[in-house]
C-alpha positions as CSV (number, residue, x, y, z in Angstrom):
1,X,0.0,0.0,0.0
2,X,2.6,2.4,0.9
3,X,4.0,2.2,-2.8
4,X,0.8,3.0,-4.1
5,X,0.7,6.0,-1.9
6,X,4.5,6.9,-2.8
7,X,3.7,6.8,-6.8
8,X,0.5,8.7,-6.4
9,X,2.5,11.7,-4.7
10,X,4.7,11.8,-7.2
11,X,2.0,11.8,-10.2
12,X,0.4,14.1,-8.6
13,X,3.4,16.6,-7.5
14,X,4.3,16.3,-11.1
15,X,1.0,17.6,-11.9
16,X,1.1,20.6,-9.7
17,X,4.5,21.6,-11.1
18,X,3.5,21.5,-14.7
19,X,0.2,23.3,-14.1
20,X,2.6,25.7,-12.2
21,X,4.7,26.0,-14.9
22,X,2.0,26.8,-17.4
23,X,0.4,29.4,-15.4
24,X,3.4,31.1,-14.9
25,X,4.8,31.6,-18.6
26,X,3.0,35.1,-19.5
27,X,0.0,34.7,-22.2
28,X,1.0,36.9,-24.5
29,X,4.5,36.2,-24.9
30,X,4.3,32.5,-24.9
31,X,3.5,32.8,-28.9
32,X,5.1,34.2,-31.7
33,X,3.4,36.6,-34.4
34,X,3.2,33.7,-37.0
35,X,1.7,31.3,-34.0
36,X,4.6,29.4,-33.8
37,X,5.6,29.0,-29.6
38,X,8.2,30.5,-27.9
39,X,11.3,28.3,-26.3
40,X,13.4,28.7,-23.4
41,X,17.1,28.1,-24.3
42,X,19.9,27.9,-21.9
43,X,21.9,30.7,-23.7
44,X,21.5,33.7,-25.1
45,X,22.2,33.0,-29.2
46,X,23.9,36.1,-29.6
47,X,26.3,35.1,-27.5
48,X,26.9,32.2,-29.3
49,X,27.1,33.5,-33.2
50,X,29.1,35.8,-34.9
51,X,27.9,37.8,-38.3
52,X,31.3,37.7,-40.3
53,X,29.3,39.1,-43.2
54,X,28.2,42.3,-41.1
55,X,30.5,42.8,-38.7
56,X,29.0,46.1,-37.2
57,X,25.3,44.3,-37.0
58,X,23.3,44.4,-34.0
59,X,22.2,41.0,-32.6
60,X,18.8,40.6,-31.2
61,X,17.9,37.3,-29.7
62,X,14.7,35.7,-31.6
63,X,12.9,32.8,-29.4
64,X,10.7,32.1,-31.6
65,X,10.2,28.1,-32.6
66,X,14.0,27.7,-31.7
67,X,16.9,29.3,-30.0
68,X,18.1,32.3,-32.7
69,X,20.2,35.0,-33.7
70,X,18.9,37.9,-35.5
71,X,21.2,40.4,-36.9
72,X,20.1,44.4,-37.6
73,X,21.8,47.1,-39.8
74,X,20.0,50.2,-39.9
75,X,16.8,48.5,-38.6
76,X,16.8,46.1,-41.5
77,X,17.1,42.6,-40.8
78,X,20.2,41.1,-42.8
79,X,21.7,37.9,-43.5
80,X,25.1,37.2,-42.3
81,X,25.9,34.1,-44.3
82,X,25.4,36.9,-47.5
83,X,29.0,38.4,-48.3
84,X,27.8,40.4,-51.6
85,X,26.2,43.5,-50.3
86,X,28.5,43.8,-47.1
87,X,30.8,46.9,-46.6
C-alpha cells in the first residue's frame, strides 16, 4: 500500500508543477506573431554566433520556434551568411 501512496504523490506533485509552470509563462509572450511558440534556451544565441558578413550588425535574440540569432543594420534585418552587399 505504501507504494501506491508513494507513486501517487509523485504523479500528482508532477502535476502541480507542470500546471505551475504553465500558469506562470506570461499569455501573450508564450507565442510568436506567426503562431509558432516561444522556447526557453539555456543561452542567449547572440552570444553564441558571430555575423562575419556584417561585422557592425546588431544581434537581437529571436525565441521564436528555436533558440536564434537575429542580426540588424540600420533596422533592417540582414543575412550574415550573405557576403555580396557587405561593406
Amino acid at each position: 500500500m505504501k507504494m501506491i501512496s508513494q507513486c501517487m504523490l509523485r504523479y500528482i506533485y508532477l502535476v502541480l508543477v507542470f500546471i505551475a509552470s504553465a500558469m506562470s509563462r506570461p499569455k501573450s509572450a508564450s507565442t510568436c506573431p506567426d503562431g509558432s511558440p516561444m522556447v526557453r534556451c539555456f543561452v542567449n544565441p547572440c552570444d553564441m554566433t558571430d555575423c562575419p558578413a556584417y561585422p557592425g550588425a546588431n544581434c537581437v535574440a529571436n525565441y521564436c520556434a528555436g533558440c536564434n540569432a537575429d542580426y540588424y543594420v540600420h533596422g533592417k534585418k540582414v543575412d550574415c551568411n550573405d557576403r555580396s552587399d557587405s561593406k
